[in-house]
MIMIDREN-57807 format. One record per residue (C-alpha): y negated, z, x. Coordinates in steps of 0.5 Angstrom, whole numbers, padded with zeros to 4 digits, always signed. Example, Ala and Ser with C-alpha at 12.3 -4.5 7.8 and 13.67 -1.06 7.14 Angstrom:
<sites>
+0009+0016+0025;+0002+0014+0027;
</sites>
This chain:
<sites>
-0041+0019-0039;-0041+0021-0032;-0034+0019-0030;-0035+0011-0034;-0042+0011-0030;-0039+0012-0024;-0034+0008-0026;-0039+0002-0027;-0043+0005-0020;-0037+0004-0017;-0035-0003-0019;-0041-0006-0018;-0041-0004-0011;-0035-0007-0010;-0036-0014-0012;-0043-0015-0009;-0039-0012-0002;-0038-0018+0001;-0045-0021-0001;-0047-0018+0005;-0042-0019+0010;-0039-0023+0016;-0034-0028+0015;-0029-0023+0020;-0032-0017+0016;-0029-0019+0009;-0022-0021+0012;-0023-0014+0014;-0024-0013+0007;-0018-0017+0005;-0013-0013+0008;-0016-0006+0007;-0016-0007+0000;-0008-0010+0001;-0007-0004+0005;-0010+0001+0000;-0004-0002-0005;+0002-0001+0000;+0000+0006+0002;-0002+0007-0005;+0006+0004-0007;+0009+0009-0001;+0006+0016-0005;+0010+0014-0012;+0017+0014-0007;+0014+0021-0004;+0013+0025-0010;+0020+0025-0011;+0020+0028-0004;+0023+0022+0001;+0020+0019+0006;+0022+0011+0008;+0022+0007+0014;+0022+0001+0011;+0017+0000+0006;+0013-0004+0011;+0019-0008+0011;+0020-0009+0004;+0014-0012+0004;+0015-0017+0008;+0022-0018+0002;+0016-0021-0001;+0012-0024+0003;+0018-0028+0005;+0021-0029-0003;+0015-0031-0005;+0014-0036+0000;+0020-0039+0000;+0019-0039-0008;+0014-0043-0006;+0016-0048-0002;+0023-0050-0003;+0023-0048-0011;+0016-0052-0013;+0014-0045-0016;+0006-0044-0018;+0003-0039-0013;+0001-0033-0018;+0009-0034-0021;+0011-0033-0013;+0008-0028-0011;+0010-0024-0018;+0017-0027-0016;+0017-0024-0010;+0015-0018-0013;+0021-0017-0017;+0027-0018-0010;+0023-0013-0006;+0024-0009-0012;+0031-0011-0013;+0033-0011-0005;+0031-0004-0006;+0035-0003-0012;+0041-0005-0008;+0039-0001-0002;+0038+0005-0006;+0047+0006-0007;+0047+0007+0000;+0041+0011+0001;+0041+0016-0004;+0048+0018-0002;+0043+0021+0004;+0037+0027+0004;+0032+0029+0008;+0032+0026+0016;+0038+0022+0013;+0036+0018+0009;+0029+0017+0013;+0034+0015+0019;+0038+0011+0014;+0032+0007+0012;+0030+0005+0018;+0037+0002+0020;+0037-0002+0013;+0029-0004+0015;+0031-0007+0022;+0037-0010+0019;+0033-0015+0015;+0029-0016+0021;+0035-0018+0024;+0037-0023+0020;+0030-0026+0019;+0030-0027+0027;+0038-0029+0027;+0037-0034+0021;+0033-0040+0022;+0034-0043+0015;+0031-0041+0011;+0028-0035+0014;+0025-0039+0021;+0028-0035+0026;+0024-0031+0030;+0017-0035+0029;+0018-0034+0021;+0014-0038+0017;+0009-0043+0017;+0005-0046+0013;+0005-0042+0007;+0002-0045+0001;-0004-0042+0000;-0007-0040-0007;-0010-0046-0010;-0018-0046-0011;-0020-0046-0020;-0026-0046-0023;-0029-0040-0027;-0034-0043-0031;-0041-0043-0026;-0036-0040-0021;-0032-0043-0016;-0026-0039-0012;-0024-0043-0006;-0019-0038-0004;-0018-0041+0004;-0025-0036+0003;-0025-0029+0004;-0029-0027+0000;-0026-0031-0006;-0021-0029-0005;-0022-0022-0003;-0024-0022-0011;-0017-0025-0013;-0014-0019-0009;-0018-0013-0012;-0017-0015-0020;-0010-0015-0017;-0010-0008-0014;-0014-0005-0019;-0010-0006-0024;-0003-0004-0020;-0008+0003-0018;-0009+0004-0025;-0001+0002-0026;+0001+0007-0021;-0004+0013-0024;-0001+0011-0031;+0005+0012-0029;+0003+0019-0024;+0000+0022-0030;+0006+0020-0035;+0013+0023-0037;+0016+0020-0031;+0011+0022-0026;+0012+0029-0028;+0020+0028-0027;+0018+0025-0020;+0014+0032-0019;+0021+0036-0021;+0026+0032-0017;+0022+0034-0012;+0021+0040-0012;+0026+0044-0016;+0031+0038-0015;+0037+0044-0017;+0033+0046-0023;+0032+0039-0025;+0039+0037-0024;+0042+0043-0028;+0037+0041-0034;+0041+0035-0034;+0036+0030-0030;+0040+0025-0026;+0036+0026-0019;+0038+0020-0015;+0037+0015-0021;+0030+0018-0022;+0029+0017-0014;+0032+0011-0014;+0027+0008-0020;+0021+0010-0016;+0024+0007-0009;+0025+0000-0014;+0017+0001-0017;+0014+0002-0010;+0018-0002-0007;+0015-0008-0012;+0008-0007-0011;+0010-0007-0004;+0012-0012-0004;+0007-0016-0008;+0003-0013-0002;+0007-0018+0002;+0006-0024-0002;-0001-0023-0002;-0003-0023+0005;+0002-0028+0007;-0001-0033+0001;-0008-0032+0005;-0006-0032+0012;+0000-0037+0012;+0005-0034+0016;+0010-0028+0015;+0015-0027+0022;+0019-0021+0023;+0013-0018+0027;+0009-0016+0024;+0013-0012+0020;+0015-0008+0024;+0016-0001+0027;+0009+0000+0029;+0006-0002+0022;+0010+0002+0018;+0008+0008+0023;+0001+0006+0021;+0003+0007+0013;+0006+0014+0015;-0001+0016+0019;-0006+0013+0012;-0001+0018+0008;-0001+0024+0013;-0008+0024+0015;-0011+0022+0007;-0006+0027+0003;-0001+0026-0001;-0002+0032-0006;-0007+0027-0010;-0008+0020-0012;-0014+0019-0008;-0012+0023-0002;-0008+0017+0001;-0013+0010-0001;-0018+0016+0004;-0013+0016+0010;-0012+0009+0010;-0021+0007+0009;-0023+0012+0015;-0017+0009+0020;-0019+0003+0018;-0026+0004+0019;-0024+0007+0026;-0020+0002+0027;-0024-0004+0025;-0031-0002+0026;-0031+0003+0031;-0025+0001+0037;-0026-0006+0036;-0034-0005+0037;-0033-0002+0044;-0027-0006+0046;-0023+0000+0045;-0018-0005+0039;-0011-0004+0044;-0012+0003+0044;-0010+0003+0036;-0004+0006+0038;-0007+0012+0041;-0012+0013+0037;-0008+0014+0031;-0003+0019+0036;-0010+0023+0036;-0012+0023+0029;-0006+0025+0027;-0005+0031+0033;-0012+0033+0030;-0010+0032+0022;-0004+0037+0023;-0006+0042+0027;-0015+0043+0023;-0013+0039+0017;-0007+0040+0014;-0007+0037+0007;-0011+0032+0009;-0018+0029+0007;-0017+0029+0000;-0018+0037+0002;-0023+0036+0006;-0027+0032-0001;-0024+0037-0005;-0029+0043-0001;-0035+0038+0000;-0035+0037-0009;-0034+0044-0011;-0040+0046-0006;-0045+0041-0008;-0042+0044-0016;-0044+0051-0013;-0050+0048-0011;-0052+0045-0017;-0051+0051-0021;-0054+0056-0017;-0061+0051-0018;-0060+0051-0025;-0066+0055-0028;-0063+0061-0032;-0064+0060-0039;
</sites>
């Protein structure tokens, strides 16, 4: 009972969020809620131990599939995005042959050099990729009414809705699968990879499935924000960005579903709210160097550890003022 109250709490509290904010607050909403799916996304890849410098870059597979889908092929926006889903899943697939030849720091290198390659050709490639200016003029999502309720989506908070149905169903899609058989096997390849192979378990397949299904959503990430902003170019799929991912998961944890969606909140808010309220929104880079040198120097497992302890005192406070029977 208290787990669907806090539930129906929590989703209340979201959909009046916006209610009361300005317009370049709720952008910032927009691409919070983006961003909790992509790093998100990037967890289900780590379970099975690997740590990828290209999951930024796939997402920008998307964001340019579903675009080009768009416009040059007539597809309806919703269809495009799910298109554009599906190749940065297969790009994905095709990647994973070379690089889970490779383990470790090996295949961390590997799939930057394979990440950059793609940047590459979208910078070489003016038709179709738009060279080094990318692509413009994006077709954005078009606006449908809901009985008394009319969502033009070249409004944030419109389509700030539009994003949160589509991440709370893909969370809940990702939780599912964590909690199934196949999460379970992504645990074991990670930890006991030699066990798990000796019981018949293909271990670069099962790491192969969970790069392809991060690699999806991730991609479903990338089709939603080119959609809202109207432009995908190489830039803003870079490094630096992937380095952001890689400091959400690090500093909110990996141990659990939530620790991730923590780190990637609270830089946001230290990012969004806090650096650029004091002008300081240039020293991003190193604020989040900061963070991340106190992160693994006086919280280790991450903010979801931090929860953690707070929720178990307030049980113990809770309990020591029930009155004894």
């Amino acid at each position: 009972m208290r787990r669907a109250l806090f539930w129906l709490a929590l989703a209340a509290v979201l959909i009046a969020l916006p209610q009361g904010l300005s317009l370049s607050q709720q952008e910032m909403l927009v691409f919070l809620t983006i961003n909790i799916l992509l790093v998100a996304s990037y967890r289900l890849l780590t379970l099975t131990g690997e740590w990828s410098l290209a999951h930024v870059v796939i997402m920008g597979v998307g964001a340019y599939a579903s675009a080009l889908y768009a416009a040059h092929f007539a597809v309806p926006v919703p269809v495009s995005m799910l298109l554009g889903a599906a190749t940065a899943a297969g790009v994905a697939l095709l990647l994973s042959y070379p690089l889970f030849r490779m383990k470790g720091f090996y295949f961390l290198i590997g799939s930057f050099a394979a990440g950059e390659i793609i940047r590459l050709l979208w910078r070489r490639f003016r038709e179709p990729f738009g060279g080094p200016r990318g692509l413009t003029r994006i077709e954005p999502m078009p606006s449908f009414d809901l009985g008394v309720w009319h969502f033009d989506f070249f409004l944030p908070a419109s389509y700030y809705y539009l994003v949160l149905a589509v991440v709370a169903v893909s969370l809940w899609t990702l939780w599912r699968i964590e909690k199934s058989p196949v999460g379970l096997t992504f645990h074991a390849v990670h930890w006991q990879d030699s066990l798990a192979q000796a019981a018949g378990v293909n271990v670069r397949a099962w790491r192969t499935l969970a790069f392809v299904i991060a690699s999806g959503f991730a991609g479903l990430c990338g089709a939603l924000g080119a959609h809202y902003l109207g432009t995908a170019n190489p830039q803003a799929f870079g490094v630096e960005q992937m380095v952001f991912v890689l400091t959400w998961a690090i500093v909110g944890g990996t141990a659990t579903f939530h620790g991730p969606i923590l780190g990637c909140i609270a830089l946001t808010v230290l990012n969004d709210v806090v650096l650029r309220g004091l002008g300081l929104e240039q020293a991003r880079p190193m604020a989040y160097g900061l963070v991340l040198i106190l992160a693994v120097l006086f919280l280790p497992k991450g903010l979801e550890d931090l929860l953690a302890r707070a929720l178990r005192r307030l049980r113990g406070a809770g309990a020591r003022t029930e009155p004894a029977p």
